[in-house]
C-alpha positions in Angstrom: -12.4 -36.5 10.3 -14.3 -39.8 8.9 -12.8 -39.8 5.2 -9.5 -38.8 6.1 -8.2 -41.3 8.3 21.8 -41.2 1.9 24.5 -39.7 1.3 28.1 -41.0 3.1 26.9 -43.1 5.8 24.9 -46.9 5.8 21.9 -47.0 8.2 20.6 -50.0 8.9 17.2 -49.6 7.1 14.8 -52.4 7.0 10.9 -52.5 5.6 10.6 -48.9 7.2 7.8 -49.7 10.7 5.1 -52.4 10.9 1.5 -51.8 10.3 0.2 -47.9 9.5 -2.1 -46.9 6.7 -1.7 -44.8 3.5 -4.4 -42.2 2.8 -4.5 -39.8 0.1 -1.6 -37.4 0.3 -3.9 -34.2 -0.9 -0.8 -32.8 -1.1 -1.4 -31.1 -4.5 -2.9 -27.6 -3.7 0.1 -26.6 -2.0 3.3 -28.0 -2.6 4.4 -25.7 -5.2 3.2 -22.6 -3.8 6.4 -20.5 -2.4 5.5 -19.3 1.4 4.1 -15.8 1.5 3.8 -13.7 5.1 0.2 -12.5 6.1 0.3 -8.1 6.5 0.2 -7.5 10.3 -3.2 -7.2 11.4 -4.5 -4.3 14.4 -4.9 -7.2 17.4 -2.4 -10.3 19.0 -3.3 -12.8 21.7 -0.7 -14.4 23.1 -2.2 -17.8 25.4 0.5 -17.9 28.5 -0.3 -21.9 28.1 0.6 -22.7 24.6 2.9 -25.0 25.3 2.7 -28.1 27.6 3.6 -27.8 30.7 3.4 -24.8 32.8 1.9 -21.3 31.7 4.3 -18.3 31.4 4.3 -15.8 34.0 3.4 -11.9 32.4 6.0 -9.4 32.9 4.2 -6.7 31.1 1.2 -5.0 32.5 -2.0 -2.9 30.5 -0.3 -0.4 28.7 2.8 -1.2 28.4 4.9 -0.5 24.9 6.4 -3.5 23.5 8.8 -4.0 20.5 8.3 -6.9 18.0 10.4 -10.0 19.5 10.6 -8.1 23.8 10.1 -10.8 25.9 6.4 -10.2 27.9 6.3 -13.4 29.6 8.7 -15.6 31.2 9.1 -19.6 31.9 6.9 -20.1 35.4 9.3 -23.3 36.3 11.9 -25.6 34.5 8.7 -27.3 32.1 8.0 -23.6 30.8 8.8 -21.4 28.1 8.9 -17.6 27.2 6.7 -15.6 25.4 8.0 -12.8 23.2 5.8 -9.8 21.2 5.0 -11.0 17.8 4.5 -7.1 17.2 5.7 -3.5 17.9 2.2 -2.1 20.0 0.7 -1.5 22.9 -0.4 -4.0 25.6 -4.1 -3.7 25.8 -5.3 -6.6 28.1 -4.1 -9.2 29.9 -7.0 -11.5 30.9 -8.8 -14.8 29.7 -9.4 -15.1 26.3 -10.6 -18.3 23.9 -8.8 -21.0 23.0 -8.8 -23.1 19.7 -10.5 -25.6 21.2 -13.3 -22.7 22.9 -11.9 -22.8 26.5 -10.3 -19.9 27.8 -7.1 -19.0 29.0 -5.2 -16.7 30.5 -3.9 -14.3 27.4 -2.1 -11.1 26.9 -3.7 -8.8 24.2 -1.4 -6.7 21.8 -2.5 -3.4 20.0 -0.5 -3.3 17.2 1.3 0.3 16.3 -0.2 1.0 12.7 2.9 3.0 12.5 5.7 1.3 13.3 7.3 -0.5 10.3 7.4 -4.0 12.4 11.4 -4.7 11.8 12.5 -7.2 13.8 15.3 -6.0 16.2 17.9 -8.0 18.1 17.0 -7.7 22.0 19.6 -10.1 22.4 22.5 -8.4 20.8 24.9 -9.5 23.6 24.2 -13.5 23.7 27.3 -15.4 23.7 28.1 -17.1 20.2 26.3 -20.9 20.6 29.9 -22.1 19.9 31.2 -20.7 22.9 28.2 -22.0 25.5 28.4 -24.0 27.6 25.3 -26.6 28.1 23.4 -25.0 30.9 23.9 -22.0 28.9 22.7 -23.4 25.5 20.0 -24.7 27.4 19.0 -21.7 29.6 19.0 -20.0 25.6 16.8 -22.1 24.2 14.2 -21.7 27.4 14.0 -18.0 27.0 13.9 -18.2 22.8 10.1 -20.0 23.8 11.0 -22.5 20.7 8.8 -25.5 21.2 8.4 -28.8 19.1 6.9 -27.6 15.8 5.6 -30.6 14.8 2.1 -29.7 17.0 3.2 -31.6 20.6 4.7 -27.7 21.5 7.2 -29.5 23.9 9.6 -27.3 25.0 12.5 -28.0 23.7 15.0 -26.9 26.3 13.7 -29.9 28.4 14.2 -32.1 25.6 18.0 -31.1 25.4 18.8 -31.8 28.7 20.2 -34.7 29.1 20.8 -36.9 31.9 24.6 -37.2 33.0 24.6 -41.0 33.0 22.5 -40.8 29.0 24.5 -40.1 25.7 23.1 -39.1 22.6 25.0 -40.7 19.8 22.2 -39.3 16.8 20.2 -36.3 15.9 17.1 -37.4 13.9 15.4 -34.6 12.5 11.9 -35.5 11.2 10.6 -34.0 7.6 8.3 -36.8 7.1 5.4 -34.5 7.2 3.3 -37.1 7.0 -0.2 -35.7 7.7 -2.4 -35.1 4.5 -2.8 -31.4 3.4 0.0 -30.5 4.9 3.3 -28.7 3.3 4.7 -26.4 5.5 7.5 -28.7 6.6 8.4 -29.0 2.8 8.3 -26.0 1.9 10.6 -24.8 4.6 13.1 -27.6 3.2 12.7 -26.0 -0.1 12.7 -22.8 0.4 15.5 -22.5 3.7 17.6 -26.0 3.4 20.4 -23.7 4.7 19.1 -23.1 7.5 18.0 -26.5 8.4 21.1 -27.7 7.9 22.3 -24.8 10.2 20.3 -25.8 13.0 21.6 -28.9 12.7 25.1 -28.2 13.1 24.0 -26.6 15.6 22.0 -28.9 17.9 24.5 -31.4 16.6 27.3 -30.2 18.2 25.9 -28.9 21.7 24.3 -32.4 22.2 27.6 -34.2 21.8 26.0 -36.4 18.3 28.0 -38.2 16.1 25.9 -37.9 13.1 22.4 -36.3 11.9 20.1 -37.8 9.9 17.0 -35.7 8.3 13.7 -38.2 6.9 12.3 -37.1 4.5 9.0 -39.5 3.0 10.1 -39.6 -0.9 6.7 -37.6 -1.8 8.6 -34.9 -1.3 11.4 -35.1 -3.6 12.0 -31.8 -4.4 12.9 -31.4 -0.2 15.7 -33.8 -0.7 17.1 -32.4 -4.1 17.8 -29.0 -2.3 18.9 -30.5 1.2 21.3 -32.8 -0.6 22.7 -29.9 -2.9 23.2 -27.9 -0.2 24.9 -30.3 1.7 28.7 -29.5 2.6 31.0 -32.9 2.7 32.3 -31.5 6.0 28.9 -32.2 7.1 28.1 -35.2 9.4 24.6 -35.3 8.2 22.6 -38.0 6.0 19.7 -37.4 3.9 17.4 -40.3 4.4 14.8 -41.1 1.8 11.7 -42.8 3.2 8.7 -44.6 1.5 5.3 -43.0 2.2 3.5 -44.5 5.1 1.5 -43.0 8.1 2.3 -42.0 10.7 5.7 -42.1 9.6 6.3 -39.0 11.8 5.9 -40.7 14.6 9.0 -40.7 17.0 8.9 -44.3 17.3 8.0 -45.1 13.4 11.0 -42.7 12.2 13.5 -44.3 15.0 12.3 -48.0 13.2 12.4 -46.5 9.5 16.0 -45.0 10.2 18.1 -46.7 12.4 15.4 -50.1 12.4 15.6 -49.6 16.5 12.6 -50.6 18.7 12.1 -48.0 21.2 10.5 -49.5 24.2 7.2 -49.1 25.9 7.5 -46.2 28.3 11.1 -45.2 26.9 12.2 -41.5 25.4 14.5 -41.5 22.7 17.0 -40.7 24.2 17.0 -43.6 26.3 18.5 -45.5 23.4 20.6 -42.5 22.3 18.5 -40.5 19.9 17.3 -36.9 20.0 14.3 -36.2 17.5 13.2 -32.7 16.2 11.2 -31.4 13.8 12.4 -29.5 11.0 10.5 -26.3 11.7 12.0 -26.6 15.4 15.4 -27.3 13.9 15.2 -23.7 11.7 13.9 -21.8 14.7 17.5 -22.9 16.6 19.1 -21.4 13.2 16.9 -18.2 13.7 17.3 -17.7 17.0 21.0 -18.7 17.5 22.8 -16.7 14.2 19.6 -13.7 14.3 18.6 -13.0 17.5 15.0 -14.2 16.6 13.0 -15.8 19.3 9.7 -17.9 18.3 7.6 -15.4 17.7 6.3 -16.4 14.2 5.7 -19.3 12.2 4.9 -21.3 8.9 1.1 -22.5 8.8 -0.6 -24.6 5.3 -4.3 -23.0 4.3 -5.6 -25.7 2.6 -8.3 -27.7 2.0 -12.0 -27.9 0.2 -13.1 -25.2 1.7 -10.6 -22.5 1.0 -10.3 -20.1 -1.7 -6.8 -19.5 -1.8 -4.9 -22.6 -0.4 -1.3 -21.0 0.5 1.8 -21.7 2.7 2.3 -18.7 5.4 4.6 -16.8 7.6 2.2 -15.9 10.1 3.2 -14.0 13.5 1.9 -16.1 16.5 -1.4 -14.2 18.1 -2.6 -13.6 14.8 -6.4 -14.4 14.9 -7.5 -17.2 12.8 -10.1 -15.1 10.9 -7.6 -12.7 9.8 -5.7 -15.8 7.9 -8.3 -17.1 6.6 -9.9 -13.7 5.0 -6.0 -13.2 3.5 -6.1 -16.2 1.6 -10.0 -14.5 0.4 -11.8 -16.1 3.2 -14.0 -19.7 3.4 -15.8 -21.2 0.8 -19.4 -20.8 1.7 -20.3 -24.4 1.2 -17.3 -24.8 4.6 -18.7 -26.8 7.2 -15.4 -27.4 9.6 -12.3 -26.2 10.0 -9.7 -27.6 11.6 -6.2 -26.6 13.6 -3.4 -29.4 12.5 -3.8 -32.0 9.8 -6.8 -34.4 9.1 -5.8 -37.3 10.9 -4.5 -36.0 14.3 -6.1 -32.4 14.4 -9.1 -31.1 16.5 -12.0 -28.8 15.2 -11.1 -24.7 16.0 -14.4 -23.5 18.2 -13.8 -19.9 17.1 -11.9 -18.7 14.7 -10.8 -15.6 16.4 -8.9 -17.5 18.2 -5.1 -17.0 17.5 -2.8 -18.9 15.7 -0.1 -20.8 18.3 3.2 -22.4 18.1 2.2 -25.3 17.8 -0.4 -24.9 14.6 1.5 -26.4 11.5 -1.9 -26.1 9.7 -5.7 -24.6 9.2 -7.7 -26.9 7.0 -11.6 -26.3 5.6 -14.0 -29.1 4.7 -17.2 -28.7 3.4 -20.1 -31.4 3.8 -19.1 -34.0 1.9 -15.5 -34.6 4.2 -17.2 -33.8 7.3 -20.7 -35.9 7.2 -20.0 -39.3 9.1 -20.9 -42.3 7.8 -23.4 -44.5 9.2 -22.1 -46.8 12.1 -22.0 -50.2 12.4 -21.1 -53.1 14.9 -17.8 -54.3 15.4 -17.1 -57.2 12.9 -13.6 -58.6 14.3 -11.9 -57.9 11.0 -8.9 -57.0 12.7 -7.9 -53.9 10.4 -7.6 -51.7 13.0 -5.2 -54.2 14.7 -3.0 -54.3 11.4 -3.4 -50.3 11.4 -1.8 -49.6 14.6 1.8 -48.8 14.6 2.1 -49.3 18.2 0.6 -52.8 18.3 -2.4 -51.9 20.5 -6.3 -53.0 20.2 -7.9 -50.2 19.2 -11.1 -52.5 18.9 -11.2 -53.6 22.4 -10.3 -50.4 23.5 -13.2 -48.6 21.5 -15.9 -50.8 23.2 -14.5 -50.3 26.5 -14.2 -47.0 26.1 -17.9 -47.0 25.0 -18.7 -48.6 28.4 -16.8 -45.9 30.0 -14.1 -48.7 32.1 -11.0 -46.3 31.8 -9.1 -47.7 34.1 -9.5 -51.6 32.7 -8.2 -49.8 29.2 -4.9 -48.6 31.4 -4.4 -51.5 33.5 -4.8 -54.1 30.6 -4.7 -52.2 27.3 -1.5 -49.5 27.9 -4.0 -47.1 26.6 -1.8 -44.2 27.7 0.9 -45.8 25.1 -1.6 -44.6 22.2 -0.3 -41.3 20.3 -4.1 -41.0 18.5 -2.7 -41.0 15.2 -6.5 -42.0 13.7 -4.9 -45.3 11.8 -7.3 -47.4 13.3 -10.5 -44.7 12.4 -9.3 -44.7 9.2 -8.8 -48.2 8.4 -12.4 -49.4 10.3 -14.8 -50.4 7.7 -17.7 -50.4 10.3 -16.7 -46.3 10.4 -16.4 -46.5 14.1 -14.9 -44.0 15.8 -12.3 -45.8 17.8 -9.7 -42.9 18.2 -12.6 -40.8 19.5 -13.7 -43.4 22.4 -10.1 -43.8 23.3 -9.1 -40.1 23.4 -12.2 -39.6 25.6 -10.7 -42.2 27.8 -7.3 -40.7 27.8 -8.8 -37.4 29.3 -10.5 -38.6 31.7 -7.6 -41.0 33.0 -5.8 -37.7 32.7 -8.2 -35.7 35.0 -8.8 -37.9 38.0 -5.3 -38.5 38.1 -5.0 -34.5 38.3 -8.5 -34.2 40.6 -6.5 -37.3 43.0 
């Protein structure tokens, strides 16, 4: 998108991170709307690949009854996740089907029952209490829950929580920066459930072996902290942290400098220097799952932007098509030129919207023509902005043109372009309106693909 781009304990906070870029929040249209869940719809489609790594294997066949939250798909390998029925129906395909992004993948299709009252029900009413698991247990739960990163990576989290035997984490960072424009559902889930983040906190606290929590929250949101602060128990080892508004501030490594003012080196994970980071939606599907029985089989998504007539936070079931979320919240403006999955600065065009809704969407967003029509082009003029931009100290300029002369592998060898999380900070600070995130993400594919082709 071209126009778009504490309480007990003393952290160690310095200027928050270096470099980043503030655009408009836009914010507004839905921050003070309460969530609201979307009526089931007749049809689900559940992609087997929705999270990275390896696609779940179907254990359900053409049909088959399922009941809302039956597991139909388990983990193919230790980097998988399950796959549970959003809805009580009938499974009526199980074949290739399109993708957000227009490809298509291997799916399972679900009829819903227009007579069943959709009730969630506890297929998992013998799991052990999460106090009384052990860690390959906790972890084993967690894999067949399918709860992936909610922040849009859809990691799955199980592999995240285990931890090397010789590797201790000392600190549970939960991240409510929410620092993409548009979106709220993050904030709104603070608002609206700050019991159970706080649950799930406790929670992954405890099994991790952490000393302390800390949740950041970016100060725009400040009605987030008030109710995670007053629901706060003083037996509690956790720290609401305030933050000043800066992108991408929900970047692992911004949030590890803003917080604990740690570097977290090149090639490094977070929990090479002790620290596990979650996002808050991730952190209330533990809660869910852990004290309800509830896998991750639904999931809160902002509808917002220009082009929408009802901007609204949602609980939407995962499978729901795109269209049918959009046409709840009374359908696209008809001036709507693009809509997009994720926020404005890291999230890619949807190719159809009857494409379904995934774990990993925290967002659908509708521009018209006058946030979508890019800017005329010009050369290069060495002002260094997108240098100052970059929160990872890159250059995003160099990179762009040799990107643009298609030498991939100089931009790894020389230019760590691998270490770039295409945040857009250097798009949106260019005033030659160069598409520099473009040219690098293209480059990152292709590095990506001949190292799968070799």
């Amino acid at each position: 998108m071209s126009n778009f781009f504490s309480l007990g304990r003393l952290f160690s906070i310095g200027n928050g991170f270096s470099h980043g870029v503030h655009p408009p929040h836009h914010k507004e249209q839905t921050e003070d709307l309460p969530i609201q869940r979307v009526p089931f719809v007749k049809r689900y489609v559940m992609p087997l690949g929705q999270h990275i790594g390896v696609p779940a294997e179907s254990i359900v066949k053409v049909g088959d009854k399922v009941q809302r939250g039956e597991l139909i798909a388990k983990p193919k390998g230790f980097i998988s996740t399950a796959l549970h029925s959003p809805v009580t129906g009938l499974i009526s395909d199980i074949g290739m089907h399109r993708y957000v992004d227009g490809s298509f993948q291997m799916a399972i299709e679900i009829e819903a029952d227009p007579y069943a009252t959709q009730q969630f029900t506890n297929h998992n009413p013998g799991l052990t209490a999460v106090q009384d698991m052990d860690t390959k247990q906790f972890i084993d739960a967690v894999q067949m829950s399918g709860i992936v990163g909610m922040g849009g990576a859809a990691f799955p989290s199980h592999v995240k929580y285990s931890i090397p035997d010789e590797q201790e984490i000392t600190d549970l960072l939960v991240n409510g920066a929410e620092c993409e424009p548009y979106l709220t559902n993050d904030h709104r889930l603070m608002v609206e459930r700050p019991e159970a983040v706080l649950r799930g906190c406790e929670i992954l606290r405890q099994k991790l072996g952490a000393k302390r929590v800390a949740i950041g929250v970016e100060k725009n949101k400040p009605e987030s902290i008030r109710q995670l602060k007053k629901h706060l128990q003083e037996d509690m080892l956790i720290d609401i942290v305030p933050l000043e508004v800066k992108y991408p501030q929900g970047a692992e490594k911004m949030l590890i400098k803003s917080i604990y003012n740690k570097e977290l080196p090149a090639g490094k994970l977070p929990r090479d220097i002790g620290i596990a980071v979650n996002n808050v939606g991730t952190i209330v599907a533990l809660s869910d799952f852990f004290d309800h029985g509830m896998p991750l089989i639904e999931r809160i998504v902002t509808l917002a932007g220009p082009g929408v007539h009802e901007p609204a936070n949602l609980i939407v079931p995962i499978g729901t098509p795109i269209r049918d979320v959009l046409e709840f919240a009374g359908g696209l403006k008809e001036e709507t030129r693009e809509v997009i999955s994720g926020g404005p600065m890291m999230g890619s065009p949807i190719a159809d919207l009857d494409a379904p809704i995934l774990k990993g969407t925290s967002g659908i967003l509708a521009f018209t023509e006058r946030e979508t029509s890019r800017p005329s082009e010009y050369p290069c003029i060495r002002c260094a902005r997108c240098l100052d931009a970059c929160p990872y100290f890159l250059n995003p300029s160099r990179l762009a043109l040799l990107g643009k002369a298609r030498l991939f592998e100089d931009m790894q060898e020389k230019y760590n372009v691998m270490d770039c999380v295409e945040c857009g900070a250097c798009t949106y600070a260019c005033p030659s309106n160069i598409p520099i995130v473009q040219h690098i993400r293209t480059a990152k594919d292709n590095l990506r693909n001949r190292k799968t082709e070799h």
